[in-house]
N, C-alpha and C positions, 0 to 999 in steps of 0.2 A: 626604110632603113635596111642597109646590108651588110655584110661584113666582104670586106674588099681584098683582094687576092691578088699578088702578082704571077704571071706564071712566065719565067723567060727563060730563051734559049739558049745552055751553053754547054759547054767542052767539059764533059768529066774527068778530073785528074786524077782520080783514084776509086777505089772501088774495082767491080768486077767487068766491067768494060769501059778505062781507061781511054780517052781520045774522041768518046763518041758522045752527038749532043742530042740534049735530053731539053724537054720545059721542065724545069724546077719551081715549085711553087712556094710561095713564102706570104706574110701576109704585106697587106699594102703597107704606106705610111701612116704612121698615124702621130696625131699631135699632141704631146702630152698637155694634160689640163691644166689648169693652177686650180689650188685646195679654195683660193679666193671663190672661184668662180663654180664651182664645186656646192661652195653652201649658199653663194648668192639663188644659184638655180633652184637648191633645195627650198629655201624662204619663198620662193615664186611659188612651186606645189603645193606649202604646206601654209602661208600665212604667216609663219612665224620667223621672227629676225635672225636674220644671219649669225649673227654675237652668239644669240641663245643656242641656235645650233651647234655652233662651233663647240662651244663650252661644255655643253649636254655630251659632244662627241670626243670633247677630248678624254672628258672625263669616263665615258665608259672603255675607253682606247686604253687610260691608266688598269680600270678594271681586268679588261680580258688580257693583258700584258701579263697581270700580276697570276689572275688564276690559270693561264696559259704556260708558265713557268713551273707551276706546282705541279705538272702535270695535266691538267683537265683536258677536254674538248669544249672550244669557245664558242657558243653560236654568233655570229655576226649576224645582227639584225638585217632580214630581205636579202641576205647575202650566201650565208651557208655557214658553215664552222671552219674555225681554225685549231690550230695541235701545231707543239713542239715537236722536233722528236729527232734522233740522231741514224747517222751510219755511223757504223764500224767494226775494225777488223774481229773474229772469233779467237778461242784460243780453245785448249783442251782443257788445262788443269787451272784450278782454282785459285791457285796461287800465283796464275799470270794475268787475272785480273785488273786491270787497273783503268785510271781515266785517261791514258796515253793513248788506249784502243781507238777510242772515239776518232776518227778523221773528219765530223763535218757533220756542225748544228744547224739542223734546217725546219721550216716551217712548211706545214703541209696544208694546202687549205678546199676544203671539198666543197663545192658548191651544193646551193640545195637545189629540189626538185623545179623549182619554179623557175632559176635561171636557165639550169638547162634546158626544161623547157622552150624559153625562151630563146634560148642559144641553137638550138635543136629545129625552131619553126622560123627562125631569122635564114633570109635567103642571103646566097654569096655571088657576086659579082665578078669574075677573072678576067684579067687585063692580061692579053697576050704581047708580050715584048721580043722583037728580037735579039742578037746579043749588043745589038749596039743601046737598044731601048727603046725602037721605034715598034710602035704600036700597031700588030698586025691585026687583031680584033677581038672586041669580047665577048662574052658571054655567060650569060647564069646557071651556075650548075645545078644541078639534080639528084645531087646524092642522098641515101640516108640521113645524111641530119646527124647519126651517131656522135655523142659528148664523150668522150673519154673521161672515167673515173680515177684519178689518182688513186684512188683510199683500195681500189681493186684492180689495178694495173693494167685495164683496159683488154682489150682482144687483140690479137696479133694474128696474123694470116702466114701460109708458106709451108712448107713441109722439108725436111731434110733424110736423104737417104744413108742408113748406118748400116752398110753389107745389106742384106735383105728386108730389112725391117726399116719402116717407113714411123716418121718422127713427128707427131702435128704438134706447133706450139701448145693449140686448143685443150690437148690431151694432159697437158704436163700441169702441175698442181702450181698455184701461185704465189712466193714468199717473199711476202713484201719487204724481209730485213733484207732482201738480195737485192738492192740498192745500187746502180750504177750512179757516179759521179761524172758527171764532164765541166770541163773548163767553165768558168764563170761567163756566161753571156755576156755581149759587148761589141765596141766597134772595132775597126781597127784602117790603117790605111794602104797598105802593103800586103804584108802576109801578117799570117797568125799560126802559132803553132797551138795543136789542140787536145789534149789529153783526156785518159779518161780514168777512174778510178773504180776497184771494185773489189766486193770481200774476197778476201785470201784464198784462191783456188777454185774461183769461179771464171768461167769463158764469156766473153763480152765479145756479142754481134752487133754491129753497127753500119751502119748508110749516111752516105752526104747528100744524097742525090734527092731528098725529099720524102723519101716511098718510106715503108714502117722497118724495122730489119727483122728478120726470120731467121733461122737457123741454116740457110743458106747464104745467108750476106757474109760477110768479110769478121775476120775473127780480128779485134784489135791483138793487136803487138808490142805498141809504143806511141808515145804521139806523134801528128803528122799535120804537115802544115795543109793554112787553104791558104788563097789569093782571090778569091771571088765571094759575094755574100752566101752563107750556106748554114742551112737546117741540118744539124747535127743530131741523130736519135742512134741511141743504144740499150741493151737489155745485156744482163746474162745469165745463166746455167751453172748451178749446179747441185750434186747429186741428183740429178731426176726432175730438179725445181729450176722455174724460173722467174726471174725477177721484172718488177714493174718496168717499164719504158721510159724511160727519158729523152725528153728530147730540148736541145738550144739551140736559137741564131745565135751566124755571129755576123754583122753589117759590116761592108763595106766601105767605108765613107768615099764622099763624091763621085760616086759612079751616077748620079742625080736619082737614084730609087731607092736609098736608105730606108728602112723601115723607121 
């Protein structure tokens, strides 16, 4: 088993060198399952009928649903935990309080130690295309293995120069309410224009081109369109803090390598 990778060749339209082509890697296709087939498999592993599973599962899906609202942290069985939990904008005084702030209820869900594990000792496969899609060669890579932790916003590499003093992401403290949003993932056929969102007087670094963004990548402005499949990651800065990493595709359709 691997996890499969595309890496192909194309034209940067934006970013910090504009016109010049890069392999951009994304992951392969993948097919989505149906839930059918999901617990037929599970009854194969375990003996027990499909119905029964289902049932079992749906009903503990009601449970973590309900204590997942209330606030908790939900363990997903073999899985890892799930949590509720929101962005949004800050205010100073107490009397501008309100649930207007909120821009955007999301689910955070952190794997446990065993997938990563297993995510971490799974080998990965890259399929080199070039811009047309024709298959120059592949190969298995060697890396780290490193899982990014959502719940701790991962590591980030790069350094940025401020007048004489040198800036490591590594250095800067990590606050996870410093939350960047981007466009909802998804496909599109043409172009897509792609935005991003972020608390109130915070600087947002961001990359198309695959790589993580650093304090030297490109400061968003506004949003801006793609026309090619592309891995959208951003983070930002402020007071002295930095915010977790996000990152989305967004697909292409019929370019024949849709994820």
């Amino acid at each position: 088993m691997a996890i499969k990778v595309i890496a192909q060749r194309r034209e940067l339209k934006i970013g910090k060198n504009p016109g010049v082509k890069k392999f951009v890697m994304r992951p392969d296709l993948y097919i989505p399952i149906a839930e059918k087939k999901v617990f037929a498999e599970a009854s194969t592993h375990s003996g027990i009928s499909a119905g029964v599973i289902k049932a079992a599962w749906d009903a503990a899906g009601e449970v973590i649903r309900t204590w997942a609202t209330e606030g908790h942290s939900i363990p997903i069985p073999g899985l890892g935990t799930m949590r509720f939990g929101v962005r949004s904008k800050s205010v100073e005084k107490l009397e501008d309080v309100k649930t207007g702030l909120i821009t955007t209820r999301r689910i955070v869900f952190t794997p446990n130690v065993e997938v990563k594990e297993e995510l971490k000792n799974t080998s990965i496969q890259i399929t080199c295309l070039d811009e047309e899609g024709n298959v120059l060669k592949r190969v298995t890579s060697g890396d780290s293995g490193e899982v990014e932790d959502p719940e701790n916003g991962g590591s980030e590499g790069g350094e940025s120069q401020n007048g004489s003093q040198t800036l490591n992401l590594e250095d800067m403290p990590v606050d996870n309410e410093l939350d960047v949003d981007v466009s909802a993932p998804g496909e599109f056929i043409d172009s897509l224009e792609v935005s991003i969102t972020a608390p109130e007087g915070a600087v947002v670094h961001y990359t198309t081109d695959g790589t993580n963004p650093t304090l030297e990548s490109p400061i968003y402005t506004g949003p801006f369109t793609i026309t090619e499949t592309t891995k959208v990651s951003a983070f930002c800065v402020k007071d002295g803090k930095k915010g977790p990493k996000t990152s989305c595709y967004f697909t292409k359709k019929g370019n024949g390598t849709d994820q």
